[in-house]
N, C-alpha and C positions, 0 to 999 in steps of 0.2 A: 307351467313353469314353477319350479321350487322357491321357497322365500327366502335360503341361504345360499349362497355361493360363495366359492373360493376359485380366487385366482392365483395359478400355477405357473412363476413366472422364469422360464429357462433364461437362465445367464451366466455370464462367467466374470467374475470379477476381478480386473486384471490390472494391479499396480505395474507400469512398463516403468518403476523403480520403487526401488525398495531396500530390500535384504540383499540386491543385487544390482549391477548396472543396469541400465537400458537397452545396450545389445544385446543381456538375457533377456529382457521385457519386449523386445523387438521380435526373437525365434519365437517366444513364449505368444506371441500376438499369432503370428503367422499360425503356429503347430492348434493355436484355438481356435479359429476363424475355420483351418480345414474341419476341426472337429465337428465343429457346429454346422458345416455343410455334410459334412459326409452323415451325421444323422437328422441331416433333413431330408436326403435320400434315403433313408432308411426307415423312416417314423414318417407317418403324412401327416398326422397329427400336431407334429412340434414344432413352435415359434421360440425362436430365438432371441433375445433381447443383448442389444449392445451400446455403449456410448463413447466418444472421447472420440471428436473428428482425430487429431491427432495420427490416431493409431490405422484410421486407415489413410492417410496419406504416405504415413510409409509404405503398408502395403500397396497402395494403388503404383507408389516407385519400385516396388522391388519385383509385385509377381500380379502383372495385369490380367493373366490366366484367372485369378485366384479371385482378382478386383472384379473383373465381368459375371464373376457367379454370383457374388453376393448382390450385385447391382440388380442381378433379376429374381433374387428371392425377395431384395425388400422392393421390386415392385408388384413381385404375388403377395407381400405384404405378411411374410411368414419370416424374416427379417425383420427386427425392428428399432430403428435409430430411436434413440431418446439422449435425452442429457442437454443435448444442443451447446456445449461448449467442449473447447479444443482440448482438455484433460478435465476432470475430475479433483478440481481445484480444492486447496483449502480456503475456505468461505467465513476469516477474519483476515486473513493477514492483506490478501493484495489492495492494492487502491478501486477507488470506486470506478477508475474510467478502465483498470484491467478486467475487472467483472464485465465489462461492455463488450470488451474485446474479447475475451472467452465466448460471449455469444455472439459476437461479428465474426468472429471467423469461425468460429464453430459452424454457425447457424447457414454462413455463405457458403461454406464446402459441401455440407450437406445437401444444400440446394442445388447446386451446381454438378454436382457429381452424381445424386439420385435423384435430383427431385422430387424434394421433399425435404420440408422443416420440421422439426421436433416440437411437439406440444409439450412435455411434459418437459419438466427438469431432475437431475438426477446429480445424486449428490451422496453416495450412502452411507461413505467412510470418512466422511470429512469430520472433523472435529466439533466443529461449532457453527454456528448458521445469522451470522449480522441481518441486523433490523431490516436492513435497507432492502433486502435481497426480492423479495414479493414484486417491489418497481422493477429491478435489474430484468429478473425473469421475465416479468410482463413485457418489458420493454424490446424482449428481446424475441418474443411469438410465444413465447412459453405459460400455459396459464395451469400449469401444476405441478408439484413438485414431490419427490421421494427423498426420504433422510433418514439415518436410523440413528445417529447419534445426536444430542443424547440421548439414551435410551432412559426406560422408565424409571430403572432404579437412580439415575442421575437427575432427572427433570419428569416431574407428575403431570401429567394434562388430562383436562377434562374428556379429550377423545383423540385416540390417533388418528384420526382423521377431522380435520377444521379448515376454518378459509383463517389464512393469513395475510396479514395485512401489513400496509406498510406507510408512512405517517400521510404520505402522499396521497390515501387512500388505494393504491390498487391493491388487489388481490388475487391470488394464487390459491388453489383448491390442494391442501395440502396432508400428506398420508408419514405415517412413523412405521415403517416398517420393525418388526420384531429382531429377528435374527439374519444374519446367514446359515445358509444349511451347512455350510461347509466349515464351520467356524463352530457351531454348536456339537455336541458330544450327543450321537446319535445319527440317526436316518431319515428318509428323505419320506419313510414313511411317519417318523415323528413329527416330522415336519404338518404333515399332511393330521394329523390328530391334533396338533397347537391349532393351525389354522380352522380345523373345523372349532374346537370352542373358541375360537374367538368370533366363527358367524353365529354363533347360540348369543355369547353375551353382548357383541354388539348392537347398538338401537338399527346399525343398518344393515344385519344379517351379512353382511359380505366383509371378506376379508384378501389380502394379498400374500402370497408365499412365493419366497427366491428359492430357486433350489439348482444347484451348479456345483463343480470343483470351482476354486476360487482364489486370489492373492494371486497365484503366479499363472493365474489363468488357467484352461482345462474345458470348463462346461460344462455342463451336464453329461454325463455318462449315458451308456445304453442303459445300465441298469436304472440308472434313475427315470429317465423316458419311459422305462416299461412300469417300472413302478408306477408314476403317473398314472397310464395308461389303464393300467387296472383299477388301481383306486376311483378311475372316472369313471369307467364301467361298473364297477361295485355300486357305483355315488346314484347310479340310475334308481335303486333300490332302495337308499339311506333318505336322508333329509337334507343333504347338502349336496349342490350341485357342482361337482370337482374338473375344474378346464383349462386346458392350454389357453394363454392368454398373453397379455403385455399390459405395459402399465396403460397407457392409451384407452383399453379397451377397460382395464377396472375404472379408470374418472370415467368414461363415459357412462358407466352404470351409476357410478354414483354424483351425475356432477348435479344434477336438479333434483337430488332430498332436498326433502326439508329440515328446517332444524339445524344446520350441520352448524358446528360451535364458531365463534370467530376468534383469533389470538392474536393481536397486537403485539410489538417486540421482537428480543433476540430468543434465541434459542440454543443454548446455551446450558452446560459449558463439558467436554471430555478433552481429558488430556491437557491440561492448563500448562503443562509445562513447555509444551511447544509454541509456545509464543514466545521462549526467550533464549532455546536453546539452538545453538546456531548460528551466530549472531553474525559471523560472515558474510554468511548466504541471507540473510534479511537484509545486510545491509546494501549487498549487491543486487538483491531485488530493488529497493528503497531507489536507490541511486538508476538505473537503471528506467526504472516507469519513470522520473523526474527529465531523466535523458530523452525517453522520448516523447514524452509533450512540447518537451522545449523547442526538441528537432522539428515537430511537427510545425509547430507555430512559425516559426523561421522559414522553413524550407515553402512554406503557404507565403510569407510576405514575401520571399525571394521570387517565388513564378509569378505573383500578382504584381508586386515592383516592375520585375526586369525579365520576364518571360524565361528564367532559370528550368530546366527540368524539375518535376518534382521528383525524389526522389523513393527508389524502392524500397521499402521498409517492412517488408512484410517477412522475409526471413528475421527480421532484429524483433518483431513483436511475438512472430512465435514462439522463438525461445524465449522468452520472458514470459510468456504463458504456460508453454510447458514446465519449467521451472515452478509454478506456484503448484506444481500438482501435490496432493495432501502428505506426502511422503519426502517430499525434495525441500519446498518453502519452509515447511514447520520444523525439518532439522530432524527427523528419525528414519533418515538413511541410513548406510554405510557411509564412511566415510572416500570412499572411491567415488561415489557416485553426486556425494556432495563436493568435497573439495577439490575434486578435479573436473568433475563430468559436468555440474553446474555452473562453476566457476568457469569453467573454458565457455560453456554454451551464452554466461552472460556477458563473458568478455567476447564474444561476436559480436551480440549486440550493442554492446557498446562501441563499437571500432566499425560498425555500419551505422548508428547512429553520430559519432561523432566524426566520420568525413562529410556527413550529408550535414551536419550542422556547422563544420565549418567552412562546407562550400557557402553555406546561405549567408552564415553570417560576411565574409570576406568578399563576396559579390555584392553588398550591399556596402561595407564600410568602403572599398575601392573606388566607388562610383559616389563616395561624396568630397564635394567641391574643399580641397585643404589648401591655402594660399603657402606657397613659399616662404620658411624665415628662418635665419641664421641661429643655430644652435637649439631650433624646436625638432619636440618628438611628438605625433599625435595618439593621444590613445580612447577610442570605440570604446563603449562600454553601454551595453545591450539589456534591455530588461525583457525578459519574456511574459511578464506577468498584464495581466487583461486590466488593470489599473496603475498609477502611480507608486511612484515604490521611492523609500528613501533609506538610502543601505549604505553598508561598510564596503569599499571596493577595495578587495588586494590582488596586486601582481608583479614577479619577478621584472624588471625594469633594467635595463641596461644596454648602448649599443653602440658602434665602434665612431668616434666621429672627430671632426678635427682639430690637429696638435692635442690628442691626446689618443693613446693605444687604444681605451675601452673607452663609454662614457658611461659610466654610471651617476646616481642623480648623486649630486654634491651638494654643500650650502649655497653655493651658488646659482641653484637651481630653485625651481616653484611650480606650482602648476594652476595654469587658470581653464576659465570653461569659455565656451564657444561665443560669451558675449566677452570674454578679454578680460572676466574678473577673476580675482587670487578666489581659490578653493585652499585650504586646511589640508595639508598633507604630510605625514610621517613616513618616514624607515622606520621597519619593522625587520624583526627574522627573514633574511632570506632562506628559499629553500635550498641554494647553495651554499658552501662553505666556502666562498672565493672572495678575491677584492676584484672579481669586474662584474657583479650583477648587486642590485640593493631590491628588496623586498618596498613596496610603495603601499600605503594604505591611506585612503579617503574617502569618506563620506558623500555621496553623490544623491542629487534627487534625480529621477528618469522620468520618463513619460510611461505612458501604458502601452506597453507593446511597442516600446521605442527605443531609440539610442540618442547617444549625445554625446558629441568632441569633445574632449579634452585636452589641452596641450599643455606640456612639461616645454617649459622657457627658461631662458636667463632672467632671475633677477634687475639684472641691468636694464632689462629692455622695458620694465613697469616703469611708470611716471609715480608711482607711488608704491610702496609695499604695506599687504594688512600685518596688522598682529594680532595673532591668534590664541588666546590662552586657553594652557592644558590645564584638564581636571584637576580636579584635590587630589593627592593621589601620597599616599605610606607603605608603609610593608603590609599594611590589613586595614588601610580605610580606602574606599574610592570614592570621588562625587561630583556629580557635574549639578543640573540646574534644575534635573528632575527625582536625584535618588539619590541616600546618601549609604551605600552597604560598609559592613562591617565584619571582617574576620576573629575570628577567634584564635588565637596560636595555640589552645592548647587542645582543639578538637579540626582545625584545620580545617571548618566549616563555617558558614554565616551565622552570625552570631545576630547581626541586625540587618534591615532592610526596611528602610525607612523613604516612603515618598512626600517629598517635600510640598508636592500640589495639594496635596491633601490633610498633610501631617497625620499620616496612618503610619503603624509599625506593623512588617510585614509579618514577623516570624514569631512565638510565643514566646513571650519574655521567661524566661529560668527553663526553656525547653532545651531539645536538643539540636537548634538549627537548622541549617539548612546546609543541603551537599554533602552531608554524611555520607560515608560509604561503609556500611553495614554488610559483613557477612552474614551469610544464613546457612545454618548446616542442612543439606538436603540431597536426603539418602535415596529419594527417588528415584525410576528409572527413565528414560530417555522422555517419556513424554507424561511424566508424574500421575500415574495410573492412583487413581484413590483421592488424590491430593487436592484441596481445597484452598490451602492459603500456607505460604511460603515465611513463619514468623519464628523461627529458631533461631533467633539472633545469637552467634557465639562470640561477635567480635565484631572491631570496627577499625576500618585504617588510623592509622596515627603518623600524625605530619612531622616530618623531619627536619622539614624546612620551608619556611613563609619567605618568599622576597618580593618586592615589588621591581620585575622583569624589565615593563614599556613604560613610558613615561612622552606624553608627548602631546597635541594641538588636537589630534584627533581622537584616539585612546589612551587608557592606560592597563596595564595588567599587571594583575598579582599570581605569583606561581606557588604554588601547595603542593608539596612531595610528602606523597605519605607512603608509608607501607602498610602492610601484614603478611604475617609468612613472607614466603619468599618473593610476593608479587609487591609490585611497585607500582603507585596510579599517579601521573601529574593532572594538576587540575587548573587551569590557566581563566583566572576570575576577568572577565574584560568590559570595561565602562566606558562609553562616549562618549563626546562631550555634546553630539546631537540627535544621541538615540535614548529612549526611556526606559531598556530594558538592560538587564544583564546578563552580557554572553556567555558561555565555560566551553570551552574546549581542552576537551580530555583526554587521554594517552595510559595505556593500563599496559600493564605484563601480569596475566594472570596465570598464577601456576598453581591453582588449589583446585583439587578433586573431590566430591561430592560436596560442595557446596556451591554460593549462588550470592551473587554481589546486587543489592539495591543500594540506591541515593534514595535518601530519606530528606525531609523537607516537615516541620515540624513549626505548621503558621499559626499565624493567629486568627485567621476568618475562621467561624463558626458556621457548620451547615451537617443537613443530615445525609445531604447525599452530593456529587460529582459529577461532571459532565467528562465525556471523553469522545473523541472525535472516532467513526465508524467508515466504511467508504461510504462518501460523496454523504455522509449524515452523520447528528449526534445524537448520543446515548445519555441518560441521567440514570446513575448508578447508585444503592447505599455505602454509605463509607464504612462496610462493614469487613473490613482487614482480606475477603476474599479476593483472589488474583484472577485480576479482566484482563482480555486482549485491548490494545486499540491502535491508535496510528497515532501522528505525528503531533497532537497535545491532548492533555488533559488537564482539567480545568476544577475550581473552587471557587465560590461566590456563598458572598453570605454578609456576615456582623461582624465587625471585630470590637473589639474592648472599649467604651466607651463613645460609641459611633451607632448607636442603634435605629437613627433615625434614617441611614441611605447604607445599599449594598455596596459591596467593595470584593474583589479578585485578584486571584493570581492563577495561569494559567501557566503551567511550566509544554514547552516544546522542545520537539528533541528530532533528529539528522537520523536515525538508524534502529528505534526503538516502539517495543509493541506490546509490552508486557506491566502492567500496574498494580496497584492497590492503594485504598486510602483506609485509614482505623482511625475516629476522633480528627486532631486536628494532623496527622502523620497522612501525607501523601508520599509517596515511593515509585519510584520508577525501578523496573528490574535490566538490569542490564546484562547478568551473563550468567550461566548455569552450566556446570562441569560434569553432569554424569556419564557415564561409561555411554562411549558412543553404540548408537542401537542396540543398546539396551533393555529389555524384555524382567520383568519382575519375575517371573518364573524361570528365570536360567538361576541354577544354581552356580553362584564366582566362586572362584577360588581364593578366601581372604589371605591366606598365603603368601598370593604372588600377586595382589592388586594391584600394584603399581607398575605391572606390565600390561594391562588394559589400557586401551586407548581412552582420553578424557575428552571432552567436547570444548569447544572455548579456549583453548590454553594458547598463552603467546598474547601477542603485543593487539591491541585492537585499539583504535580511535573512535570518540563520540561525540558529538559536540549538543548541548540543550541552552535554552535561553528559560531566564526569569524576567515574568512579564504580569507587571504590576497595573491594576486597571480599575476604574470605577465600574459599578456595577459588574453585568456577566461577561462571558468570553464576547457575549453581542458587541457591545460598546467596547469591548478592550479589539478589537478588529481581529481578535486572536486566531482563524483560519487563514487569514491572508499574512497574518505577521511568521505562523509556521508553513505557509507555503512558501514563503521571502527566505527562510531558513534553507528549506530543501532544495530551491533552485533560485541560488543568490547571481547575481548580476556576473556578466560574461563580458572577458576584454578583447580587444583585438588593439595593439600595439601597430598604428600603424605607418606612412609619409606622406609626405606631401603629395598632390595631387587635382587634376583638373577634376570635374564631376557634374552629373547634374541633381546631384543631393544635397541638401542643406546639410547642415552641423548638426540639425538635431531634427528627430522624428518622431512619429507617434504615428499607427498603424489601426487601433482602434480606441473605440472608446463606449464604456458602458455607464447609462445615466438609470441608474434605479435600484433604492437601496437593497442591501439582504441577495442580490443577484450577482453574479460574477461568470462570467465566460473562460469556463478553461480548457476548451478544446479547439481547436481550429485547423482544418488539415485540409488533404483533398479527398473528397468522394469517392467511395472504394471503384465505382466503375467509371472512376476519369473525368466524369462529365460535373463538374463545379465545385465548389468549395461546401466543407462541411462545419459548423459551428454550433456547440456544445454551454448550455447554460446549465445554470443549477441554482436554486433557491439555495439560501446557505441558514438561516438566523428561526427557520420551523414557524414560517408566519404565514398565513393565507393571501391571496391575492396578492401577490409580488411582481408589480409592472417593473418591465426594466427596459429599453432601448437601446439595442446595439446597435454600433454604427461602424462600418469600415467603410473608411474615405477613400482609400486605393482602388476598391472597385464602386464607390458611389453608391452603396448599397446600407442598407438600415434591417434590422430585426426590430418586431414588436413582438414581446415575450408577456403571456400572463403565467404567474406560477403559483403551486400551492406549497404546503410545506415541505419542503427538502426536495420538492419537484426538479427531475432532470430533462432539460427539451431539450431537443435534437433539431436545425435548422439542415436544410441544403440549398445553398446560394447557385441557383444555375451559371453555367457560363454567358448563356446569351442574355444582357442584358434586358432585353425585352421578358423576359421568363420572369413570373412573381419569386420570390423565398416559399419556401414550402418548407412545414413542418413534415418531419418523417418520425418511422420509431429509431431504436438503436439500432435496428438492421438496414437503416438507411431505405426505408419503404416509406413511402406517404402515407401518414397517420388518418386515419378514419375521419370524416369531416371535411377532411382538406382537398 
């Protein structure tokens, strides 16, 4: 046996969207798959390598003929599934629980349909590679993985080949692939001369080589199979042993070396600019994964409540996983494929998730007990979230009632809660322009995974009325009992931000505030090929007009009209009188081309580095001006000015946003990037006629982020759960009176153990019981937490490690213990 080898790995690498819709990436699927069969009748030699349940699902729908053949190549094992998720995802942008679902349903079709689970993961084109991802895979049968990006000239490592890990401790046996053969300028026999010096100067003499047609699919050609083929016969002569393979079989050769390196972390970073370009489609992702946890959560309390069907949800999670694939999520499609083809495919899922959530939620609000009373209206209001939540509730209000045409809420109106006390309640903007509906907003605490009546009354009918006072509130000062902010008129950003508990000042005194909206000129193309950090500041909006909008017992706001060029941004500053953070919902018309809008944020905590939230984990970044992915906050802890004795934070959150940077004390959020849609740095434009290229971003987009001021780190500032309160804020149901056997107010579970939180809860993929999902959240070892749902009488006892995710299944029958499982809903080893 030779002491080098090289594996010779046939595949076809196939974006089913790209440069093209998906009905080309759907023939292009089919016209590969016969390729790859038809030369495996032709070659005995040749194994095929493919991934992305996905793509055969369609096919197993369109051409069963076609499905039956490959079924019995990859049980002669000359076929070979890998990847174990349902596309070939990008591996920053989705949430931590979409990563799960890419291998649940990946890993389950697979099973199902061949028999047989993917050991390896595969990933080759993806961008970037989050921390977490070593658990996600493990958790999911997978205990190795292939990646080529970034490649070496982007990111050095000690070996392309290590175990990586993940804070959790698991580990994945993990390989960096060189090139595509198809993608490099050359032949499949140069291919075959890389790979061999790379078994010379490797410590573990073996190496791996892709070699296919590729992008819009194809395979390996005959030519390239014979080429092989000789080369392996040649190899019998040489020093290298040259062989059909799959990834499968190279970790098996090398899964017990010794030595092999270990890498902790992300891996990181190609293409930075698709994190921010696109911003539709993130946000319709964004809103979409939030839609269906929520659904899931509900449509579980509704069968457990009141024996409700649970509902099908497995078309609405596909296309949201489809959707993250590396070409559609990150925004370097066409735009055909983006603004229509994704866009429709997530408005299904949202319109299957949201009838199943408002069956849930309206089968439970009907069935609770509302006595009869003259001139009341009761209104539901639903918290999805696995703890306590105390939030801003708004909703359109209005409805027809007696000796008056409409009834909208009047001064003569109030609204108290389910024990019969006044609650604090404003008119605000309605989203109509009419006199019969009023916009109602108030302050509500909920339970965990609860609801609770509310009822809009007469006045009259209280033996006493409270009085409520509203904030401090100017054209540019707001302040309630926790914060005193401060606008600027002549920069139309926060000029101060001062917390009162503390007597800290948030933002760098003679700096440049906070909420700036900084242009950046950025000549880039579609997914900023080269580009490391986005700092060409050419300009900054400038405010037209400062008013102070709301005014009122619950909030207040201040409105900032600024422009540049020809785009327009309102920025809507809002303070409560029982919340400690500051809201902004924003409103843009952007109409600039090759450039790139960040909110700059310029504080006064001192630190050398930043936290940013990861899926289902967090990351510590240097604040060194370079542009990171992340999700839903990102965070600052440190020293401020004359305070050196305790830490202190601010954590900014954001509703639709994935793209950062910190430099000194300048933290930046990126919000929108305009280059030439798909976009390629080697097309030579036409500067001539520029301005008849399509731009990316342009038009009216909404965002909303919160400022959240906190002792010590995001730990103590509860900052995960205050930006998951952001992304899925409390749900009303407006409802009547009624008999019932519900109380006024509910709570569904409850978890007692810090640093833990439960954010999954559904039913069992195969019917039989409920499934519940925890997570370590705060990177601490031994994280006891006890879940409990009272509905079915049932308790979880959870141990965890850092950023650790378990997986419970609560059987149906009673008498059955809880069993822990992995993410593919299998009982975990032990158990």
């Amino acid at each position: 046996m030779k002491e080098r080898k090289l594996h010779m790995i046939g595949y076809a690498h196939s974006d089913p969207v790209w440069l093209w819709q998906w009905q080309e990436g759907f023939q292009e699927m089919k016209a590969t798959f016969r390729s790859a069969l038809d030369r495996m009748n032709e070659y005995e030699p040749f194994i095929f390598t493919s991934s992305q349940a996905a793509m055969y699902e369609w096919l197993e729908e369109h051409d069963a003929g076609m499905f039956k053949e490959i079924r019995a190549r990859v049980a002669e094992g000359r076929w070979v599934l890998c990847g174990g998720w349902w596309v070939q995802a990008d591996c920053n942008l989705p949430s931590g629980e979409s990563f799960i679902r890419q291998g649940l349903y990946g890993q389950r079709y697979f099973q199902e349909k061949f028999g047989t689970l993917c050991t390896v993961g595969y990933n080759t084109d993806s961008f970037g590679h989050h921390a977490m991802l070593p658990q996600l895979l493990k958790g999911c049968g997978m205990d190795a993985y292939v990646f080529m990006r970034p490649g070496s000239h982007e990111r050095q490592l000690a070996s392309d080949l290590f175990r990586w890990t993940s804070p959790d401790g698991s580990s994945v046996l993990t390989y960096r692939i060189p090139f595509y053969t198809h993608i490099i300028t050359g032949t499949v026999e140069q291919g075959i001369r890389f790979g061999e010096r790379q078994t010379a100067e490797s410590p573990w003499k073996t190496a791996m080589i892709y070699y296919g047609v590729g992008n819009h699919g194809g395979g390996p050609t005959k030519q390239n199979i014979e080429t092989v083929m000789k080369e392996a016969e040649l190899s019998g002569a040489g020093p290298v042993d040259i062989v059909f393979s799959s990834p499968d079989r190279f970790f098996e050769d090398m899964r017990t070396l010794p030595d092999i390196p270990v890498l902790a972390g992300e891996l990181q970073m190609h293409a930075k600019g698709c994190y921010s370009v696109q911003a539709a489609t993130k946000k319709w992702n964004r809103q979409a994964e939030q839609l269906m946890a929520t659904t899931e959560k509900w449509a579980s309390v509704s069968a457990m409540l009141l024996g409700r069907p649970y509902p099908e949800l497995d078309r609405a999670w596909k296309n949201v996983l489809f959707n993250q694939f590396h070409d559609i999520l990150p925004g370097s499609s066409i735009s055909a494929a983006l603004d229509r083809d994704a866009r429709d495919a997530y408005g299904e899922s949202h319109a299957i998730a949201g009838r199943a959530l408002n069956d849930a939620l309206q089968s439970i609000s009907w069935r609770i007990h509302i006595d009869p009373e003259e001139g009341m209206k009761p209104i539901v209001v639903f918290n999805a979230h696995a703890w306590p939540v105390k939030a801003n509730v708004e909703l359109d209000f209005g409805h027809f009632g007696e000796g008056r045409e409409f009834h909208s809420f009047t001064d003569q109106d109030t609204l108290v809660d389910e024990r019969g006390q006044e609650v604090a309640v404003q008119r605000v903007t309605p989203l109509s322009t009419t006199i019969w509906r009023q916009r109602l907003s108030f302050v509500a605490e909920l339970p965990a995974l609860g609801y609770r009546t509310f009822r809009v009354v007469r006045r009259s009918s209280l033996t006493s009325a409270a009085d409520f006072e509203g904030i401090d509130a100017t054209d540019t000062r707001l302040e309630n009992a926790y914060l005193r902010l401060e606008l600027d008129p002549a920069t139309g950003g926060i000029r101060s931000l001062y917390d009162k508990r503390s007597g800290a000042e948030l933002f760098a005194v003679g700096g440049i505030g906070g909420g700036i909206a900084a242009v950046i000129e950025d000549r880039s193309d579609t997914w900023s090929h080269g580009i490391e950090r986005f700092d060409r500041q050419i300009g900054v909006f400038r405010p037209t007009s400062i008013r102070l909008l709301e005014l009122g017992p619950v909030k207040s706001v201040i409105r900032v009209a600024s422009e540049y060029g020809a785009s327009r941004l309102l920025q809507d500053f809002t303070m409560y009188r029982e919340l400690d953070g500051v809201e902004v919902k924003s409103k843009v018309d952007w109409l600039e081309q090759f450039k790139l809008l960040k909110l700059r944020f310029e504080v006064a905590v001192d630190a050398d580095g930043d936290d940013y939230e990861i899926p289902y984990g967090v990351i510590t970044r240097p604040n060194d001006g370079l542009e990171y992915p992340g999700q839903s906050w990102f965070s600052r802890t440190g020293m401020l000015p004359g305070q050196q004795a305790k830490a202190y934070g601010i954590s900014i959150l954001n509703d639709c946003n994935y793209s950062f940077d910190t430099k000194g004390n300048t933290m930046s959020m990126t919000v929108l990037r305009s280059p030439i849609v798909a976009y390629d740095e080697n097309a030579v434009l036409d500067h001539r006629h520029q301005d008849e290229y399509d731009y990316t971003d342009q038009g009216r987009h909404h965002f909303a982020y919160t400022l959240l001021p906190h002792h010590g780190s995001w730990r103590e500032g509860d900052t995960i759960r205050r930006a998951a309160e952001l992304n899925q804020p409390p749900i009303t149901v407006i409802e009547t009176y009624h008999d019932g056997p519900l109380p006024q107010q509910g709570s569904f579970i409850s978890v007692d153990g810090e640093g833990v939180q439960a954010d999954v809860l559904k039913r069992a993929e195969d019917g039989d019981g409920w499934i519940i999902r925890c997570r370590e959240t705060a990177g601490r070892a031994n994280a006891h937490a006890v879940v409990s749902l009272p509905i079915l009488g049932r308790t979880v006892d959870a141990l965890l490690g850092p950023y650790e995710i378990k997986t419970f299944r609560i059987p149906t029958q009673p008498e059955l213990p809880v069993v822990e499982t992995d993410f593919l809903e299998r009982p975990s080893s032990g158990t």
